[in-house]
N, C-alpha and C positions, 0 to 999 in steps of 0.2 A: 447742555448744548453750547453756551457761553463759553465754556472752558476747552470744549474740543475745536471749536470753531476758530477761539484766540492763537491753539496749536498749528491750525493748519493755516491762518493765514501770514502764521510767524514763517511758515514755514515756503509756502510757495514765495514769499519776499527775496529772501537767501536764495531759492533756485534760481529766480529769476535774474540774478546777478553772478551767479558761479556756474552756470553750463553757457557751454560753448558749441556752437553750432560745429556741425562736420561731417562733409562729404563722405558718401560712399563709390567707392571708385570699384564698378561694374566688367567685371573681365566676362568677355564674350569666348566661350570655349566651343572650338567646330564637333562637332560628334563623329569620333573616328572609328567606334567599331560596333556592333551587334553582338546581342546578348545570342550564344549558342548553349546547349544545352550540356549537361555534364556526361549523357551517356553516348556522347557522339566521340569523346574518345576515352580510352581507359587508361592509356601510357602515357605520362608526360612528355618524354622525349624517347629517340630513339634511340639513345644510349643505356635507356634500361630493359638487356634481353632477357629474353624470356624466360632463359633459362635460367639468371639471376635470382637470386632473394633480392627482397627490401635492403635485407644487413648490409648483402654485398656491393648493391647501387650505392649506397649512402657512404659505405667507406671510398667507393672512386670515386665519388662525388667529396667528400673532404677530402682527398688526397689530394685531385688536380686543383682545388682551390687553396689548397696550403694550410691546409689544417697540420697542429702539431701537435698531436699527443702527448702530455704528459701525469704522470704516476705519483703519487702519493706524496704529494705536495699539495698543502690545503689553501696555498696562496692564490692557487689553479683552480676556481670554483668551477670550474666547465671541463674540469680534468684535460684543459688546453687553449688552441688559442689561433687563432689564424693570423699567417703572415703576412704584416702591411704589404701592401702592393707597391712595386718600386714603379715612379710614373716620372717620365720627363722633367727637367726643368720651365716652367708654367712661362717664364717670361723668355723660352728661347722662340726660334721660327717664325718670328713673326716680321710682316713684310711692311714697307715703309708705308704703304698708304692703309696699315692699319689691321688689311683682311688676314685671315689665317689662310701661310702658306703650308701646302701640305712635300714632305722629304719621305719618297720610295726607296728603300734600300735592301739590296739582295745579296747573297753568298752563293746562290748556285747559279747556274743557265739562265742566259733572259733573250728572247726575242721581241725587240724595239721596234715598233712601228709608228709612224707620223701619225697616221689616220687609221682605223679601226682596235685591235684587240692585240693588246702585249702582252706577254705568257712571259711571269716571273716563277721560278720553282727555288726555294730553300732556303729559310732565312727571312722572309719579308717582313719588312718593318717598315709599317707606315707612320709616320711620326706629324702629328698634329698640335697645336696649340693648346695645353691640359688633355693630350688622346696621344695613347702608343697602343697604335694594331699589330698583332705578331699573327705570321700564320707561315705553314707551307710551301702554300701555291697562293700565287694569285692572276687573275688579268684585268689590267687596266683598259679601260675601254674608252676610246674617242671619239670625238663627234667627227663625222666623215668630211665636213663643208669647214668647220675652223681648229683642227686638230688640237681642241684641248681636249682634256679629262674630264669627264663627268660622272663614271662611273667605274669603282674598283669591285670586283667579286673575290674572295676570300676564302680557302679551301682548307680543311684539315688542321687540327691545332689553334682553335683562332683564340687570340687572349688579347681581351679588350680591355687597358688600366685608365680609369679614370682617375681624379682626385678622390677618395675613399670609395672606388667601385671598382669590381674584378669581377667579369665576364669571359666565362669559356663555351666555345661552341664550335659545330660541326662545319656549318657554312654561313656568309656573312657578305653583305651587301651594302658597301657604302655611295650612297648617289649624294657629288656637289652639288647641282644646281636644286636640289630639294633640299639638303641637310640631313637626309635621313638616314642611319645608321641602321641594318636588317639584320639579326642574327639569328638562328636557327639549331634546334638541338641544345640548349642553353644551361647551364648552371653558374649561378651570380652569387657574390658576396656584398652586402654594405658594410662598408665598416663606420662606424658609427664615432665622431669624433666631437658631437656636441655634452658637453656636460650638464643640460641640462635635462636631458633622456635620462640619464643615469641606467643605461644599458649594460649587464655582468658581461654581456657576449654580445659579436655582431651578427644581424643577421644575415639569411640566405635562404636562397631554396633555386629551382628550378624551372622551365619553362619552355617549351615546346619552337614560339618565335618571340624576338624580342626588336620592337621596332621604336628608336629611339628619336624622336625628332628635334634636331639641336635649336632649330628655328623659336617653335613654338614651345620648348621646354616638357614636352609629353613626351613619357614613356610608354608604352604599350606591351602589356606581356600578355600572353595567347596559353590558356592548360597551363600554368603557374601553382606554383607552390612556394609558400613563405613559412619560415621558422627563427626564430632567435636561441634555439636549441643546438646541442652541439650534435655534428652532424652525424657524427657516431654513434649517438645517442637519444634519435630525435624525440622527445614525449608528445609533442604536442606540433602540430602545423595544420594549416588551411589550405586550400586548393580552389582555385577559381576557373572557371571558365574562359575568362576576361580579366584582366586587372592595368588601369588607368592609372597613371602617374604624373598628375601637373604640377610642375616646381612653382610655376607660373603663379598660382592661386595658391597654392600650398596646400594640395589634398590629391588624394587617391579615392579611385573608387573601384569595388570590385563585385561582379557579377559571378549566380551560381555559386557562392562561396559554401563550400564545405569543410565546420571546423573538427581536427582529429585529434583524440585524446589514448595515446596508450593504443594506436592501431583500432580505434571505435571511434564511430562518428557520431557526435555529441550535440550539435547546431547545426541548421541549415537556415542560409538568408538569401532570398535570390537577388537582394542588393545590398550593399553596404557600402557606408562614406566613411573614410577616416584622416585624419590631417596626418604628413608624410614629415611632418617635424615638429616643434614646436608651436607653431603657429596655432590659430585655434580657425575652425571655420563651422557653416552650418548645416544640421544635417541632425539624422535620428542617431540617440545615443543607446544604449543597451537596454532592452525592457526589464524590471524587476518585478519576479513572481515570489510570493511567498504566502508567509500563515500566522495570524497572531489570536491570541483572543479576543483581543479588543476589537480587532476589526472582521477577524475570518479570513476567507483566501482573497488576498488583493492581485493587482496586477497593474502596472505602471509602465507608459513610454516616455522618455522624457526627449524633448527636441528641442535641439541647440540652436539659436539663430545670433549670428555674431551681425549685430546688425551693423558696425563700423566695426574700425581697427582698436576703438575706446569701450565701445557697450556692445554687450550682448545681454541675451534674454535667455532662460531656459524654461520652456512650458514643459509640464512634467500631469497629462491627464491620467488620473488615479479609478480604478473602480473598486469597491469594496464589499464583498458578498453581503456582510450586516449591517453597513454604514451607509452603501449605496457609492454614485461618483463624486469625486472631486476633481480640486483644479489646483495647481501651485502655481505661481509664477516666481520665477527668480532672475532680476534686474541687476545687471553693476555695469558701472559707468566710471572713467575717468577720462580726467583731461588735461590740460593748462592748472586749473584753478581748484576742482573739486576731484573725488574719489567718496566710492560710497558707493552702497548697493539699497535695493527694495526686495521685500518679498509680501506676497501674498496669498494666502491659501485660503480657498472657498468649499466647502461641504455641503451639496443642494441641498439632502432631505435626510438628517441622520434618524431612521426609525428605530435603532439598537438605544441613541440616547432618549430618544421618548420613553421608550422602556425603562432605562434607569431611572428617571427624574419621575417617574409612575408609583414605581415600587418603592424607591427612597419615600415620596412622599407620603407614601403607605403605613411607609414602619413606622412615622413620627406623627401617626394621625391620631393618635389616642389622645383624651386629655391629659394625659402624663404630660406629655410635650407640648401641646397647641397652647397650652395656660401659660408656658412660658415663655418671655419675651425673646431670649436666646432663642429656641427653636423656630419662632415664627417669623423669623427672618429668614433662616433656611428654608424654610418650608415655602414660602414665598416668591422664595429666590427661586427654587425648582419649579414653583407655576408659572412663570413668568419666561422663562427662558424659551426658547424654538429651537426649530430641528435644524436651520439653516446658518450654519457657528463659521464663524471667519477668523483667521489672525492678521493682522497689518504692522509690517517691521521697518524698519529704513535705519539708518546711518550714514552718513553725511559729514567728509571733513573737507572745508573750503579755507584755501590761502588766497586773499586779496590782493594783498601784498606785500613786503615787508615787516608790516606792522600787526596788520587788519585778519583776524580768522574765525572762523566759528565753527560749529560742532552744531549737530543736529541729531536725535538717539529718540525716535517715537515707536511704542509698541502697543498696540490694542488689540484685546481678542472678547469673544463676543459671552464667555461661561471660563468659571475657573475648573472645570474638566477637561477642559482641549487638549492642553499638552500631556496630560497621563494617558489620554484615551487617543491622540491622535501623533504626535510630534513632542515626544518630551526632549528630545535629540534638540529641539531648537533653543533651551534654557539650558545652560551648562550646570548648572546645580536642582536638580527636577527638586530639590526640596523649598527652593525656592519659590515665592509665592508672592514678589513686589514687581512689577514690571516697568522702570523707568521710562521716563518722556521728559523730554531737555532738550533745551534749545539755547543757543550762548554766543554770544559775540564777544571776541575777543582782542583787546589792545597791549602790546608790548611794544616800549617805549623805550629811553634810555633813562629818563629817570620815574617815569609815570606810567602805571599798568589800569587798563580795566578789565571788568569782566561782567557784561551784562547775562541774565538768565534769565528764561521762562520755566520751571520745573515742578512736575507730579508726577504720581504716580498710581498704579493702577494694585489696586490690594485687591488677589484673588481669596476668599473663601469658601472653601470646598466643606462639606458637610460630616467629610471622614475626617475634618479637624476641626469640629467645634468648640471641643474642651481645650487646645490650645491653638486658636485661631489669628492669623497674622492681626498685626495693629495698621490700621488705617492711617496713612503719614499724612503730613501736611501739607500741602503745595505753597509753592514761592514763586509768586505773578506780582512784578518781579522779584528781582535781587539784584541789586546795583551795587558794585563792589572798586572802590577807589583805593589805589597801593601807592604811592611817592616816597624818594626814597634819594636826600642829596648827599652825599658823602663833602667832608671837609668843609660847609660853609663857611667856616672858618680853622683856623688848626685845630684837630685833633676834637673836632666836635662834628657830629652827624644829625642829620634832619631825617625824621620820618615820618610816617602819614598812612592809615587808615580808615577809609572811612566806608561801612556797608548799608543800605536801607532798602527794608524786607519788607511785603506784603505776604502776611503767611492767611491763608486759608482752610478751610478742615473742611471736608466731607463726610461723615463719616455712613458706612454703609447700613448701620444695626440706628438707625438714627434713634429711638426710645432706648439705647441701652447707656451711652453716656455722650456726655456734651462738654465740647474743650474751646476755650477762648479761640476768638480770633485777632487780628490787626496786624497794625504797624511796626514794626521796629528798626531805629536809629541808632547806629554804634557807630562810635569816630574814637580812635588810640591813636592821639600825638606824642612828639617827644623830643627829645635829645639822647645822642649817643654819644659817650666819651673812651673812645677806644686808643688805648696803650700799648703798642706790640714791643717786646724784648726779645733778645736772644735767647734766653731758657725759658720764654712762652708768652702772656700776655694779660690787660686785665681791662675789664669793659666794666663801665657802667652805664646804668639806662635810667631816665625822669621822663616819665609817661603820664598822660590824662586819658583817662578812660571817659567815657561818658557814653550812656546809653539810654535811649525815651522810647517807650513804649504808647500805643494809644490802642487800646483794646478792648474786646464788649463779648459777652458772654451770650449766648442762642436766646436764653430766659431771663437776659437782662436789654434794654433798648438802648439805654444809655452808655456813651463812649466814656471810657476811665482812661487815665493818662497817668504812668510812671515813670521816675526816671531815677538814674543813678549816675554817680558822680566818683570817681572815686581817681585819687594817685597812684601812682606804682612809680618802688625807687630798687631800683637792684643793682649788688656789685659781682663782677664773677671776676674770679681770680683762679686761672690753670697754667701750670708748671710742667717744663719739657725735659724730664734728666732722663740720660742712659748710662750704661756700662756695659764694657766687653769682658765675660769671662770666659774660661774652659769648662766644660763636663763631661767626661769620659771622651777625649780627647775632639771633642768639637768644639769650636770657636763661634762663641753665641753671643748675642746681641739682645738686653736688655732695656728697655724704658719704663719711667715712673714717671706717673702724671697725676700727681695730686690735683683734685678742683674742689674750689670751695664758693660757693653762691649764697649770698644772701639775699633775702626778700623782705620786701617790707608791704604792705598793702593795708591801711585802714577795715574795719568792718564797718558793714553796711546792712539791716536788715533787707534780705531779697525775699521772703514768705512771701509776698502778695506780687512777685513779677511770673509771669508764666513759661512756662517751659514748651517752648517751639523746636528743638535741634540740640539741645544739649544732652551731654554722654557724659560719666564718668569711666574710662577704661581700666582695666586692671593695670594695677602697679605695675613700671617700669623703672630703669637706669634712666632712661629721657627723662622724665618726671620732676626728678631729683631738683632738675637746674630746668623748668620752664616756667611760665612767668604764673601757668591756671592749670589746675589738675583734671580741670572739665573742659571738653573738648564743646564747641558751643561759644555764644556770647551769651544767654542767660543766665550765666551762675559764674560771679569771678570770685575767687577765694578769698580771705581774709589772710593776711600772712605777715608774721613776723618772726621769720625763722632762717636758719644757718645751714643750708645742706652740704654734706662732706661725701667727696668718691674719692676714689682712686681708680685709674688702669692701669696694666701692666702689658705690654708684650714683649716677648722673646721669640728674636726670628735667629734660623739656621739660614746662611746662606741667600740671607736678603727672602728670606721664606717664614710666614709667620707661623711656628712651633705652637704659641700657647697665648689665646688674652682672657684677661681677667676684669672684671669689673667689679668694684663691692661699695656699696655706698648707703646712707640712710639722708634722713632731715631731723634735725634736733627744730621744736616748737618751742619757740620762747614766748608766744601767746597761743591759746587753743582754739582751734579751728570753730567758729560758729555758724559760717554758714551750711547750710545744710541740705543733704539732696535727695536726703528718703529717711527711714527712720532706722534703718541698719545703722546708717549716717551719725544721727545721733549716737545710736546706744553702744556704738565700737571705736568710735573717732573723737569726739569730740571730751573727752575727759583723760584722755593722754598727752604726751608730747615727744612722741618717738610715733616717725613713720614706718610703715613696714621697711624692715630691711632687704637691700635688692644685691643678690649677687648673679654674676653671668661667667659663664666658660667657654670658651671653644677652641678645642684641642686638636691638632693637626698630628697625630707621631708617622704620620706619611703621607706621600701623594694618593694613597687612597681608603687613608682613614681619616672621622674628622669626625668630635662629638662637640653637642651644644645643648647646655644645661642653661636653664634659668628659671630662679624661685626669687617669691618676694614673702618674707613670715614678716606676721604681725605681731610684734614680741608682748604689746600689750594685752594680746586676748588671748594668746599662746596658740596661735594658727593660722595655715597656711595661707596667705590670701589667691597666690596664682604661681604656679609653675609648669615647665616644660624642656623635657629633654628630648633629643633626639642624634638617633647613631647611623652612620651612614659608611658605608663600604661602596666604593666605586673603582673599577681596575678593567681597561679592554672590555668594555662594555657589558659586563658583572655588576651589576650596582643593587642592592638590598639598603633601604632607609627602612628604619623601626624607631615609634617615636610615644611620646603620653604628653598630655595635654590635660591643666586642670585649672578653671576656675573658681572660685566663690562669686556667686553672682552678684552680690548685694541688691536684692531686691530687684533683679535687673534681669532679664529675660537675654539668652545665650545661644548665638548660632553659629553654627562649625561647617567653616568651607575650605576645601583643599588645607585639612591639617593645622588649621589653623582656627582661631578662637574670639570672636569680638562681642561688643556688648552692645547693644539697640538700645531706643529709648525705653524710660521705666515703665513695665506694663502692670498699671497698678490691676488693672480688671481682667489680667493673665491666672485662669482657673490651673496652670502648673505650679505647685507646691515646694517643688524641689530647688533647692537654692543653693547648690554645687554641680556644674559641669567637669564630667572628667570623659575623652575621648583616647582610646588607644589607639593605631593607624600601624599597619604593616605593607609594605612596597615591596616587590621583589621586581629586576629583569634580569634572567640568566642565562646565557649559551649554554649550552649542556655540549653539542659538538659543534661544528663546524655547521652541519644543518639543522638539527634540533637546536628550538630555546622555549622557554616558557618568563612568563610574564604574572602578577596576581597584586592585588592589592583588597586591602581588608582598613574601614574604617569601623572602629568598634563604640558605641555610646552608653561607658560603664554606667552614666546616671541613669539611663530608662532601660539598662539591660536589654538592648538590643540593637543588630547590627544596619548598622544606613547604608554601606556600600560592599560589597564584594564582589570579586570578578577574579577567575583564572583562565589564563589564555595559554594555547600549547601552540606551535608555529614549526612547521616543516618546511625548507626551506631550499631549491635545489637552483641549479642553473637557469633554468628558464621558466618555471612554475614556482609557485608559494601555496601550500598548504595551511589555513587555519583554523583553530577553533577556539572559540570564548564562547563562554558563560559564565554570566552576570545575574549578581541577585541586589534589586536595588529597595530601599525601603521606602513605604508610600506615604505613610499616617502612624502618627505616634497612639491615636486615640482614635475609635471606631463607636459607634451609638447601636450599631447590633453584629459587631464582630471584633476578633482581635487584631493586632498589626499586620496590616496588610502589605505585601511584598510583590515587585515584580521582579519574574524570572527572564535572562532573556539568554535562548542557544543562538551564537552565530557561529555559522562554515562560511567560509570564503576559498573561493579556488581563482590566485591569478597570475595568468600567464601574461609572463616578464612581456615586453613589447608590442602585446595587445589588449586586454582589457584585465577585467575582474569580473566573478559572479559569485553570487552571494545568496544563499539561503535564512532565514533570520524567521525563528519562532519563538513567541512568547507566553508565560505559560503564567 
């Protein structure tokens, strides 16, 4: 409880100096119309007779809007395109004291009157401030007592251009002293000019009356119909009874909406809210029905509440046929100073996981298993648990100000089954089983950095990985970490500064299966720099003091022990910048040779009796070659008195880099004695040649490009670590195919995104095998114009079998998206009464372009 409690009051501190308080400003909107029902009319407008098809309306309906067919040209994903609407110059007509003057203009017969009703026929063009009305006929109507206008009516042909809106219709009623614009018989376009919609096509549809009010920003359509489909073509539209449009608030709302798929009606909602741009606002978002095993038939509303213009909230209540209900919350927030989101998911009464934690504890009741100390940890752990499982997330990054920032990353969840059985979607690597909590304040300076930190973590153990079960880290409460750094105190010499002190702690969860130091540790690396720069390259040298004290005590020891180490570091680096220009096969190329040569020099020091809190040995690299420690960590500095030699080379075409090269080793002129496992020993330490490192990466186009890198170890005559990888990318064609191999050294090996790193040494890790090798295949490929497919395959040659795969097929059309994946992901290397367990997962998605998405999703 100590250590959760240290987390959260680290943590309300920070909030309480990075959120900012913030108005919500409350738009009052009048209620203009009533919900009428959908069978009181069947014709949207009177333009569509009777004696018409569908086909026939909708080609007059794209014709008078200016739709433009065009043929076999793939440019044309809508097989066309509607005509901008030509509108007024926006800053003409407008009168000196500010108001919009309105300019009636006519080509036929007009009868002028002072006072009552002027009858214009042919040609009228009423021209407004962003509004050109075309119609007809029309008659201006005057107030009888001060002979202005207040009212124009509008007859036959009416075409109303806004800035991206085109309105056609049969009759049309513009009143001044209200602002309100009336149309009737209606067919609209929007054209859609914001890029962050990313709209193939504009939409439109249809509508009975359309009453526009310029005052209050609300539109009003009456028996409407909307699509972003072409209108020739329409797959998919809705139709409303009602449909609301406030710019004002940024949302629409639509009553009686019925949605149409393929001429069949698919959804009925008899209300529905949706923002009319980008804007975001509040309101119920789409319910999600579906099927898994894990849970059974679920069913989910989730409800958006923007509670300002900075935060919003989405409640998302969940019911689950075998899991019973839940709750998710999902919080982000930003402002001035923070950004960062919360999330929370609550499970009342899960009786499906009673059942697991039943039966598991079933199969490991025999004295096979209860005698042993491994098992009864599990066994334990599944008694102990309840039905009522939470997760709690947060993220949090705050700028103070100039200098001053911090980071915030806490994750708790209440059983390491939650996310396989409920949310694996929230861990981007489901194999993953650490869940970070950090907390850090940060200073950047001009010559002086800090970094303070609160950090652990949460090791889940699941029972389907016993035999290779995550290792328990060590937490650092704190970590105080000092960087200085003066260039030129004097010529041609540099000051630097280091200094970090740790409190490390262990918890460990299996506490009778092993017990690892704990305490203190103090590191500080000062120095001098002596840097030379020339024109054909440069040469640096570095005089460093290392020193490092430990004060640390063992679970089954009382008394505190104190270590420390001392040691110099003196290195010279020496790198050379030559090129040449030659020909080859009549291209003019560009060559560089950069020889580098690093010396090191470092004292030994016996380290056997200092502890290892953080330190890693990673597989040989080119960086390697020329850094000061080949363990990553401050517990283990190497011994070194040795020469390393590289070279690189590139050759670029055209200012374009063609081909680089890297090859390099380290000649030992003393042998390595410190030591960091016993592979350590019996491979390294009686040589004086480190593994050799070479690297490629070969460009012979803009969309080909291969990258090779091995490191052999000449003295044992094997491989230590390599990896290549081929990639083709062209117009959005792209296939990477790749292999991946380590030799662990005694060192426990995890593979994320194609990639390969080493953890701390797991000496009580029951996996045997001490070679990692992963194959990895990517494909994304258009196949046409609307077909593509998609698929990626991670393969794990060491345990012969596969951790990831997934094919996806994607149909792709104007205004709807078709698709399907299925994914097979891997759960547990090692099972105690089954073999590798795998999840299946089919998704269908159907979504139409400019209104949502629905999605089916079963797991098997």
């Amino acid at each position: 409880m100590s250590l959760r409690n240290l987390f959260i009051f680290a943590f309300f501190v920070i909030m309480s100096f990075s959120f900012q308080t913030s108005g919500v400003a409350m738009v009052n909107e009048r209620k203009i119309i009533k919900t009428s029902s959908l069978s009181k009319e069947h014709h949207l407008t009177k333009s569509l007779l009777k004696k018409w098809s569908r086909y026939l309306f909708y080609k007059y309906t794209a014709n008078i809007l200016g739709w433009i067919s065009v043929k076999n040209n793939h440019h044309f994903f809508c097989h066309g395109y509607f005509k901008d609407p030509l509108i007024a110059n926006m800053s003409i007509h407008s009168s000196s004291d500010g108001k919009r003057s309105i300019i009636i203009t006519t080509k036929g017969s007009a009868i002028f009157k002072n006072k009552g009703i002027s009858v214009l026929k042919k040609n009228i063009v009423v021209t407004q401030l962003g509004r050109v009305l075309n119609a007809d006929k029309a008659c201006v109507c005057r107030d009888e007592k001060t002979g202005k206008i207040n009212k124009i009516l509008l007859f036959q042909n009416i075409f109303l251009r806004e800035p991206d809106k085109l309105i056609i219709a049969d009759k049309g009623e513009l009143t001044l002293c209200s602002k309100i614009v009336t149309l009737k018989n209606a067919a609209y376009c929007l054209h859609n000019n914001d890029k962050r919609l990313h709209a193939l096509t504009n939409a439109w549809g249809t509508a009975k009356c359309i009453i526009q009010d310029t005052s209050s920003l609300i539109t009003t359509l009456r028996y409407a119909t909307y699509s972003t489909c072409s209108p020739t073509n329409s797959v998919w539209w809705f139709s409303a009874t009602t449909l609301v449009l406030n710019k004002k608030i940024h949302q629409g709302k639509a009553y009686n909406v019925l949605l149409w798929f393929y001429n069949f009606p698919i959804f009925y909602f008899p209300y529905y809210s949706f923002p009319i741009d980008h804007c975001r606002k509040t309101g119920f978002l789409i319910p999600h029905i579906g099927l898994n095993n894990n849970s059974g038939r679920f069913f989910s509303i989730p409800f958006y509440w923007k509670v300002a213009y900075n935060y919003d909230l989405t409640l998302i209540p969940e019911f689950m046929t075998r899991r019973g209900p839940a709750i998710n919350i999902f919080f982000q927030f930003l402002n001035k100073m923070s950004k960062g989101s919360i999330r929370v998911n609550y499970l009342f009464n899960d009786i499906f996981f009673q059942k697991f934690r039943k039966s598991s504890a079933n199969t490991v009741s025999n004295p096979m298993y209860t005698n042993n100390p491994l098992y009864v940890f599990y066994i334990n752990q599944l008694k102990n648990m309840k039905n009522q499982r939470k997760f709690f997330s947060i993220r949090m990054y705050t700028i103070f100000n100039s200098r001053w920032s911090s980071k915030i990353i806490m994750n708790y969840v209440t059983d390491p089954y939650y996310f396989q059985d409920l949310d694996e979607k929230i861990i981007t690597n489901p194999l993953s089983n650490q869940l970070l909590n950090r907390i850090s304040l940060q200073y950047n300076g001009l010559h002086w950095q800090f970094n303070g930190m609160l950090q652990a973590y949460q090791t889940l153990h699941p029972i389907s990985q016993i035999f290779d079960s995550a290792l328990d880290q060590y937490t650092r409460l704190p970590d105080i970490d000092f960087n200085g750094y003066y260039p030129n105190i004097i010529p041609y010499i540099d000051f630097n500064f280091n200094a970090e002190a740790t409190n490390f702690n262990y918890r460990n969860s299996n506490k009778d299966y092993i017990s690892k130091p704990i305490g203190q540790r103090f590191h500080m690396r000062t120095g001098l720099d002596f840097p030379f720069y020339f024109s054909l390259g440069h040469v640096t040298s570095q005089i460093l003091v290392d020193t490092t004290i430990y004060h640390i005590q063992y679970s089954h020891l009382r008394k505190m022990q104190t270590i420390s180490r001392f040691l110099p570091i003196f290195d010279i680096n020496l790198l050379l910048y030559l090129y040449r220009d030659f020909n080859f096969w009549k291209y003019n190329l560009v060559q560089t040779f950069e020889p580098h040569v690093f010396y090191l020099y470092i004292p030994y020091q016996n380290q056997d009796k200092i502890p290892n809190f953080d330190t890693t040995l990673l597989p040989f690299s080119f960086e390697q070659l020329f850094a000061l420690n080949r363990y990553t960590g401050d517990d283990r500095l190497q011994n070194a008195n040795q020469i390393s030699f590289g070279v690189t080379s590139h050759i670029f075409i055209a200012e374009t880099p063609l081909l680089i090269i890297n090859l390099g080793f380290t000649y030992l002129i003393e042998k390595k004695n410190v030591l960091f496992s016993i592979r350590d020993l019996l491979s390294r330490c009686n040589f004086h040649f480190s593994p050799i490192v070479g690297e490629l990466t070969f460009c012979p186009s803009s969309s080909w490009s291969l990258t090779s890198r091995v490191a052999w170890n000449p003295n044992i005559q094997q491989t230590n670590n390599s990896s290549s990888e081929i990639t083709y990318s062209n117009k959005g064609h792209k296939i990477t195919a790749g292999y991946t191999f380590v030799c662990k050294n005694d060192q426990s090996v995890t593979h994320t995104n194609s990639t390969i790193s080493v953890s701390q040494d797991n000496a009580h890790n029951h996996n045997s095998n001490t070679r990692a090798s992963i194959a990895y295949l990517s494909m994304t490929w258009p196949l046409s114009v609307r077909w593509s497919i998609t698929s990626h395959l991670d393969y794990n040659i060491s345990y012969h079998h596969t951790d990831i795969a997934f094919v996806g097929v994607q149909y792709n059309t104007c205004c709807w998206v078709l698709s399907f994946l299925t994914k097979r992901t891997y759960r547990s290397s090692v099972n105690i009464y089954s073999k590798n367990n795998y999840s299946t997962t089919y998704l269908i998605q159907l979504e139409l372009k400019g209104l949502s998405s629905f999605k089916n999703e079963t797991l098997f």
